[in-house]
C-alpha positions in Angstrom: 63.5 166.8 86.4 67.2 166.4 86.9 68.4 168.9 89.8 72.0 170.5 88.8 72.8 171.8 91.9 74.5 169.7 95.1 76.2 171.5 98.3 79.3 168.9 99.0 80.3 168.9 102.7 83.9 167.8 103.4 84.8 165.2 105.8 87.7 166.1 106.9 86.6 170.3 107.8 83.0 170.5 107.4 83.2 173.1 105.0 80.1 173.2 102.4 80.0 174.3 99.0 77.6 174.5 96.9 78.5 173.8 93.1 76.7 172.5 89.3 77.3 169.1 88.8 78.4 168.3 85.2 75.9 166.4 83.2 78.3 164.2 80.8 80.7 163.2 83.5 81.1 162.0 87.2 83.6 164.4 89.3 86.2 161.7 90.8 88.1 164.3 92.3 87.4 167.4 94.3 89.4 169.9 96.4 88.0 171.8 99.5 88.1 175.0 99.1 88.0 175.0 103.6 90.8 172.7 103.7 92.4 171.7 100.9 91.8 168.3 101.1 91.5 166.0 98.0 88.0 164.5 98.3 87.0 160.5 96.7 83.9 158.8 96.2 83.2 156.4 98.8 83.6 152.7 98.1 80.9 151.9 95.7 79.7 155.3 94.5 80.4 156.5 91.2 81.4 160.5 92.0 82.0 162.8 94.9 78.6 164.3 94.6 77.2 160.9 95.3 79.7 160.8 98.4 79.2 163.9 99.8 76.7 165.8 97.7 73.0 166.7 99.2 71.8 165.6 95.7 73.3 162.5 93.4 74.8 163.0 90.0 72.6 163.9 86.8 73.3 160.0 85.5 71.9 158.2 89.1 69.1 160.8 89.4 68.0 159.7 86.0 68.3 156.2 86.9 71.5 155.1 84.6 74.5 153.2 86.1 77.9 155.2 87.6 79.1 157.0 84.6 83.1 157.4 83.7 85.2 159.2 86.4 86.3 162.2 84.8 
């Protein structure tokens, strides 16, 4: 069962928010609602969910390859 829900910790504040991951598209981009800061994947992932998330993307938890940034 695919889990829609991932609480995304910033690097640069610590700040946590807890969001639903889209299921037809990676999230390249994501702002901090602490800080403001404009969060990236980290070198090799495919979103910021994989990143920073507490749970992968609907595409890796189902076992397909990074999906297209959107």
């Amino acid at each position: 069962m695919t889990v829609l829900s991932s609480t995304i910790t910033c690097p640069e504040c610590g700040h946590q928010q807890t969001d639903t991951m889209p299921t037809d598209a990676c999230q390249y981009f994501y702002d901090c609602t602490g800080c403001g800061a404009v969060l990236k994947p980290k070198p090799g992932d495919c979103c910021v969910y994989c990143s920073y998330g507490t749970v992968p993307c609907p595409p890796i938890q189902e076992g397909d390859a990074c999906c297209e940034a959107s």
